[in-house]
C-alpha positions in Angstrom: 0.0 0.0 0.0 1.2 3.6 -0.8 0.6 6.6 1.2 1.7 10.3 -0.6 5.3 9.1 -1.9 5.9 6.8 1.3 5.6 2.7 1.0 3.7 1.5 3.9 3.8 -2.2 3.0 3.4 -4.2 0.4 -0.5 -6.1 1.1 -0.2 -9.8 0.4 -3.9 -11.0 -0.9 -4.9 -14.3 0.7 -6.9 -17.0 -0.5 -9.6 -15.6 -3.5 -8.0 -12.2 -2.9 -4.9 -13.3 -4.8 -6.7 -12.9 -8.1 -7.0 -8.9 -6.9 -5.5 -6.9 -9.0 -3.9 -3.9 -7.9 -3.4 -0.3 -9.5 -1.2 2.6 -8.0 -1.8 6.6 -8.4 2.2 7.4 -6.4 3.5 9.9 -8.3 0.5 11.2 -10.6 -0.8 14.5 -9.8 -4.2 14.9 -7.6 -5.6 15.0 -11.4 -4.8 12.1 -12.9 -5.1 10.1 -9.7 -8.6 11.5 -9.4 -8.7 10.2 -13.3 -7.0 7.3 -12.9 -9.3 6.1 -9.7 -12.5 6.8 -11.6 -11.3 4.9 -14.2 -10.7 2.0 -11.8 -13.9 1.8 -10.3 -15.3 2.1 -13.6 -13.7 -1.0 -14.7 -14.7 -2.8 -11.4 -18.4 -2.0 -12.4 -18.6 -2.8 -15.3 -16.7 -5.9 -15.6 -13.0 -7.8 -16.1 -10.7 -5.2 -17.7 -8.4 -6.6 -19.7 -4.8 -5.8 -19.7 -3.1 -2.8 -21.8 -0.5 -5.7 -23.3 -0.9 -9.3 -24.4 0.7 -11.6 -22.0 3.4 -13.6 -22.8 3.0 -17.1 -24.3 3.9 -19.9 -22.0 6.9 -21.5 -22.6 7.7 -25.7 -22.1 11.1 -26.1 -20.5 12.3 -27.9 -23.1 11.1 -25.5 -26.3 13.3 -23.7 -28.6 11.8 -20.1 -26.2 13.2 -21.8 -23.5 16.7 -23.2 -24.7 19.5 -21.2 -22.1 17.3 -20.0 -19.4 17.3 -21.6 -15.9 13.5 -20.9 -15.5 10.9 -19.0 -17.5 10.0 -15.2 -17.0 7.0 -15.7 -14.9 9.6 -17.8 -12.0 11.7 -14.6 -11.9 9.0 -12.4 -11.5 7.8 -14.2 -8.4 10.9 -14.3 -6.4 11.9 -10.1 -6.3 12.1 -9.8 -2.5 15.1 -7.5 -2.6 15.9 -3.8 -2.6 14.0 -3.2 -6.0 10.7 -5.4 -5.2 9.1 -1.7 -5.0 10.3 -0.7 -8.3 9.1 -4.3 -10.1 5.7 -3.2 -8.6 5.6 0.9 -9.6 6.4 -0.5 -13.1 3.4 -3.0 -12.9 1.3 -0.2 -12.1 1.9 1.7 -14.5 -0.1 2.2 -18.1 2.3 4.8 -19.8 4.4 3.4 -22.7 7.3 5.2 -22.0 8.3 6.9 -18.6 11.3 9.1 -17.8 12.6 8.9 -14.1 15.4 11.1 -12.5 17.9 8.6 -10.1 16.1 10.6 -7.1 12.7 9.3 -8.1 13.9 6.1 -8.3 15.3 6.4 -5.0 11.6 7.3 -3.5 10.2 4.9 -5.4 12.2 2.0 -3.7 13.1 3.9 -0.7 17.0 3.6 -0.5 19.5 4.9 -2.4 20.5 3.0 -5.4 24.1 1.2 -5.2 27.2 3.0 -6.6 27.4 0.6 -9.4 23.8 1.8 -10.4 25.3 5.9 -10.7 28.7 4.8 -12.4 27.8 2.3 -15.2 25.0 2.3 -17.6 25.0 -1.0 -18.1 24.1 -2.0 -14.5 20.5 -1.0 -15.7 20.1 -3.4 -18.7 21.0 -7.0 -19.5 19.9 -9.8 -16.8 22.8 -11.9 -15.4 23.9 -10.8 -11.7 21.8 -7.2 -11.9 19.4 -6.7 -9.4 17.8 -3.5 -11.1 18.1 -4.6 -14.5 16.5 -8.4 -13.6 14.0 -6.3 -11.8 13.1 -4.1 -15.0 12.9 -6.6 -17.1 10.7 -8.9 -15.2 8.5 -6.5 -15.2 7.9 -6.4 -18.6 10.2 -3.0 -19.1 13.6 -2.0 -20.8 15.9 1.2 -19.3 17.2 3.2 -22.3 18.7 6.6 -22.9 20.7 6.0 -19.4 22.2 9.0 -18.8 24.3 8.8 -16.0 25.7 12.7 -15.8 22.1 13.8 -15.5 21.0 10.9 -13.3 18.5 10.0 -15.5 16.9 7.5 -17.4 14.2 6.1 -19.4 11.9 3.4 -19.1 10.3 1.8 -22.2 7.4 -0.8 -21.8 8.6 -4.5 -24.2 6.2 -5.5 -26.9 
């Protein structure tokens, strides 16, 4: 649950409640929250809303897909417990294509400072092997481009 820019705690759904699916407003103005709620609860009254993307297509272990990787996307995107969990569930949230994020917001966003590596090297932020942040981006269905590590900034781009 979010309050203003603070996490309070992430809400596990038990039982039936895990199907729940949640949305976030942190970070939109009073405006677009107001907007974005109303949209919500429209969607709740009306019916299932389906999602902005196509989901992935299940993979076999053994397919061609498959061929390299220790275990499919969905198994990654179970297990972030870390210091980026909050960012893998801001990106969920969100219904923008593209979004561009100082380091700072970042920073609220998961509530610690990001790690040295993360301000000195671009590449921390993409590819998947032994990156926290860039693991996390990715299983959430996101890329990090334009990196710009002067200005502290960077942008995220949502994967077809």
């Amino acid at each position: 649950m979010r309050t203003g820019n603070q996490l309070v705690e992430d809400c596990p759904r038990p039982g039936l409640l895990g199907g729940v699916v949640a949305f976030g407003v942190f970070g939109l103005s009073p405006a677009k929250a107001r907007e974005r709620l109303a949209a919500q609860i429209g969607t709740a009254l009306t019916g299932r809303a389906k999602p902005g993307v196509a989901p992935r297509f299940p993979t076999h272990a053994g397919s061609a897909d498959a061929v390299g990787r220790a275990s499919s996307d969905s198994d990654h995107a179970q297990k972030h417990v870390g210091r980026y969990r909050a960012l893998r569930e801001w990106l969920c949230s969100r219904y923008e294509e593209r979004i561009q994020l100082t380091f700072a917001e970042i920073e609220q966003i998961i509530a610690l400072p990001l790690s040295p590596s993360a301000r000195k090297h671009p590449a921390h932020w993409s590819g998947y092997d032994g990156r926290a942040v860039a693991r996390t981006i990715h299983d959430a269905g996101w890329s990090a481009r334009n990196v710009d590590i002067r200005g502290e900034r960077l942008v995220f781009v949502r994967k077809r």
